[in-house]
C-alpha positions as CSV (number, residue, x, y, z in Angstrom):
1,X,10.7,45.3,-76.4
2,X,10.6,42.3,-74.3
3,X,10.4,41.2,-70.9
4,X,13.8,41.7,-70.6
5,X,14.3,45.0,-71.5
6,X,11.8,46.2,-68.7
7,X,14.1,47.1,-65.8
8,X,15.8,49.1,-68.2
9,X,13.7,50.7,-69.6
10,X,11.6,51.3,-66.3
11,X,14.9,52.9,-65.1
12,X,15.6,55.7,-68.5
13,X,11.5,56.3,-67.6
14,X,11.9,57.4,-64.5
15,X,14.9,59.8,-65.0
16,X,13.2,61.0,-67.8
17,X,9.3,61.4,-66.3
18,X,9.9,61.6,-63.0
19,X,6.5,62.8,-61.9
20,X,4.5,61.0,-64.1
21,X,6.5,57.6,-65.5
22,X,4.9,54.7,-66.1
23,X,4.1,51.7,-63.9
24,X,6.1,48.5,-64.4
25,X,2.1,47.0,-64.7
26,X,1.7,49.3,-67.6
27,X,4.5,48.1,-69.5
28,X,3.5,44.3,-69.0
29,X,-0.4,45.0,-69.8
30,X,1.1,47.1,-73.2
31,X,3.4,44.2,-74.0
32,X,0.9,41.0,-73.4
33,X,-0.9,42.4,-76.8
34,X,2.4,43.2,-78.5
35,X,2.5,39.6,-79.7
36,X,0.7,36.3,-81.5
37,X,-1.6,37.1,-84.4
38,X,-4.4,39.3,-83.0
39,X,-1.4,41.5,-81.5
40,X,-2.8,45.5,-81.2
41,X,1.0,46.8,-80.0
42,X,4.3,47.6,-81.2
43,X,7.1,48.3,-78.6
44,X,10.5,48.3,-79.6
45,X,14.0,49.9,-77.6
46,X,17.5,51.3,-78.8
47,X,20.5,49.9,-77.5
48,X,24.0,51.3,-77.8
49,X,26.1,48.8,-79.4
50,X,29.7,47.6,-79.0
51,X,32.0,49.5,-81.3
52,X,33.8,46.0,-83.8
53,X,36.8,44.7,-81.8
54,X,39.8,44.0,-83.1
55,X,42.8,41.7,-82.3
56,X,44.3,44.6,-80.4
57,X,41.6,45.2,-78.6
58,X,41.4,41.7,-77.0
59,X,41.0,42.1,-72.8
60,X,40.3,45.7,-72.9
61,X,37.1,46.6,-72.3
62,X,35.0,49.3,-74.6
63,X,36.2,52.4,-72.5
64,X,32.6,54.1,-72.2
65,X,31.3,51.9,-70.4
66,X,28.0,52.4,-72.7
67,X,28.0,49.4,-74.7
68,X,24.7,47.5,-74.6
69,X,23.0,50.2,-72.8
70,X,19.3,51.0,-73.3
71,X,18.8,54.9,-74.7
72,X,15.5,54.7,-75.9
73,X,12.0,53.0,-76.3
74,X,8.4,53.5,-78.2
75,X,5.4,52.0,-78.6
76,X,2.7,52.4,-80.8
77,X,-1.2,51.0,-80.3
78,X,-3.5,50.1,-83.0
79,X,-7.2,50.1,-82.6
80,X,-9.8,50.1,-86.0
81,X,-7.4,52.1,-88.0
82,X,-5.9,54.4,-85.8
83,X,-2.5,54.2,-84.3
84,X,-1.5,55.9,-80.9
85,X,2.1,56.4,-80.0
86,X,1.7,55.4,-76.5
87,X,5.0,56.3,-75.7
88,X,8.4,57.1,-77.0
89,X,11.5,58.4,-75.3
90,X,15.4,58.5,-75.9
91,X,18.3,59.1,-73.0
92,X,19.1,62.7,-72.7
93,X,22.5,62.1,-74.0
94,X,20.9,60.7,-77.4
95,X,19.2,63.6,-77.5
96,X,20.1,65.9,-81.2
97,X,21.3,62.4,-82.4
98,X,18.2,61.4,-84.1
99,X,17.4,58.5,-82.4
100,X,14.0,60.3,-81.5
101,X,13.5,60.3,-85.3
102,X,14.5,56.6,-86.0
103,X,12.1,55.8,-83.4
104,X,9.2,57.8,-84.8
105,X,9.8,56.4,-88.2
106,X,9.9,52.6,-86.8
107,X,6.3,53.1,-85.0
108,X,4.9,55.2,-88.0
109,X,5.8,52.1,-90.0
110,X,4.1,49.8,-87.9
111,X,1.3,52.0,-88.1
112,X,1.3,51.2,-91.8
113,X,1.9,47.5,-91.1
114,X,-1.4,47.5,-88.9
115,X,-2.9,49.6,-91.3
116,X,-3.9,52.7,-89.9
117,X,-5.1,55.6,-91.4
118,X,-4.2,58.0,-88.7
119,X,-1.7,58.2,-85.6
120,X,-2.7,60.2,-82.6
121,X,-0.3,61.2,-79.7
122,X,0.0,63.5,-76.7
123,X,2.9,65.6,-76.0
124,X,3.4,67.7,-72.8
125,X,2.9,71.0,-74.0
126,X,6.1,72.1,-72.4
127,X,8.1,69.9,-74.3
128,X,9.0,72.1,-77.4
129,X,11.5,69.3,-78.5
130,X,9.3,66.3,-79.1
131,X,6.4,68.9,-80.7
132,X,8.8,70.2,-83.0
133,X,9.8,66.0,-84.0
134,X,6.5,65.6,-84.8
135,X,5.9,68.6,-86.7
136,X,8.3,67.8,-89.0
137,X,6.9,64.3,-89.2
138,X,3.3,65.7,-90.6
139,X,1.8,65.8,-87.0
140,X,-0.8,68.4,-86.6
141,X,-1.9,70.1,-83.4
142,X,-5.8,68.9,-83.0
143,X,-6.9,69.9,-79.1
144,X,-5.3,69.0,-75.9
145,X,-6.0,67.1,-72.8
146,X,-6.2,69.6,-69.4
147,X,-4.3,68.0,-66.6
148,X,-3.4,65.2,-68.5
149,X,-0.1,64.5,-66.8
150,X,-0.5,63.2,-63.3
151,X,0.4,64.4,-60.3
152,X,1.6,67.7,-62.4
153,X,-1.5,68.8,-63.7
154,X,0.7,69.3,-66.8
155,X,-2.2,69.7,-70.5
156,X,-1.6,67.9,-73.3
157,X,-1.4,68.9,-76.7
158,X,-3.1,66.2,-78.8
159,X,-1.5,65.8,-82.4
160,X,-2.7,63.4,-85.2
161,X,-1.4,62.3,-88.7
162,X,-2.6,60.9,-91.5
163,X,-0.4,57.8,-92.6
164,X,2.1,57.7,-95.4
165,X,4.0,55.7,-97.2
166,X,7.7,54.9,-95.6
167,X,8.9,56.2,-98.8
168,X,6.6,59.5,-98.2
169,X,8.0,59.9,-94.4
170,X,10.8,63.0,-94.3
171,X,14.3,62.2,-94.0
172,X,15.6,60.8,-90.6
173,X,18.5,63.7,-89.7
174,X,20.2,64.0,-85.9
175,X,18.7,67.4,-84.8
């Protein structure tokens, strides 16, 4: 993710959180230590990209209007060994494609790269969907967080893993 991608991405958040999205300010404090060597972040974004054109198709347009568009984010922090998925997200027409997955597996490896020995995350504990994504990923329910989601007084559910190997991580499969 970079500077660029932040009014996009500040748009999917809203229509996704609405109560509780992120500030642009928190997206630029997470990014200024996403680079350079002492860099504690990883934030990356999926993009829908142009289908090849061919000769044919010269002057006509894509026809869905989608190409290029943003339809999902994550970012992972890194602090003495453990990782925390700050926050990962995917437009709700990408959802069952499993671009959640591809994500998860891209932030799980930069866990590895920072070498982390565990990733922590919160989940809303009404979203069955993401819980079940990282179940399958090895997370493990460990406590939650009461009223962690502002202004809905939503809990948390507070999930860790211990780091694998890419090779060890389960298959990435649209669900």
């Amino acid at each position: 993710m970079r500077w660029w991608d932040l009014a996009p991405v500040l748009e999917l958040e809203r229509e996704l959180f609405p109560e509780d999205a992120w500030s642009p300010g928190m997206f630029w404090s997470e990014l200024a230590h996403a680079r350079g060597p002492q860099a504690t972040r990883r934030y990356l974004v999926a993009e829908l990209v142009p289908p090849p054109r061919s000769r044919a198709d010269e002057g006509q347009g894509s026809g869905d209007g989608r190409a290029g568009r943003l339809v999902g984010y994550g970012g992972l922090a890194a602090i003495d060994g453990t990782g925390d998925i700050q926050t990962i997200a995917t437009a709700r027409d990408q959802w069952g494609s499993g671009l959640g997955s591809r994500l998860l597996t891209e932030l799980l490896g930069a866990a590895t790269d920072f070498e982390c020995h565990e990733v922590l995350l919160e989940v809303r504990v009404d979203n069955l969907r993401a819980q079940r994504l990282y179940e399958r990923f090895g997370f493990e329910p460990i406590g939650f967080r009461r009223g962690y989601y502002q202004p809905g007084n939503v809990d948390a559910l507070v999930m860790r893993r211990s780091t694998q190997t890419s090779s060890e991580a389960p298959p990435v499969q649209g669900t």
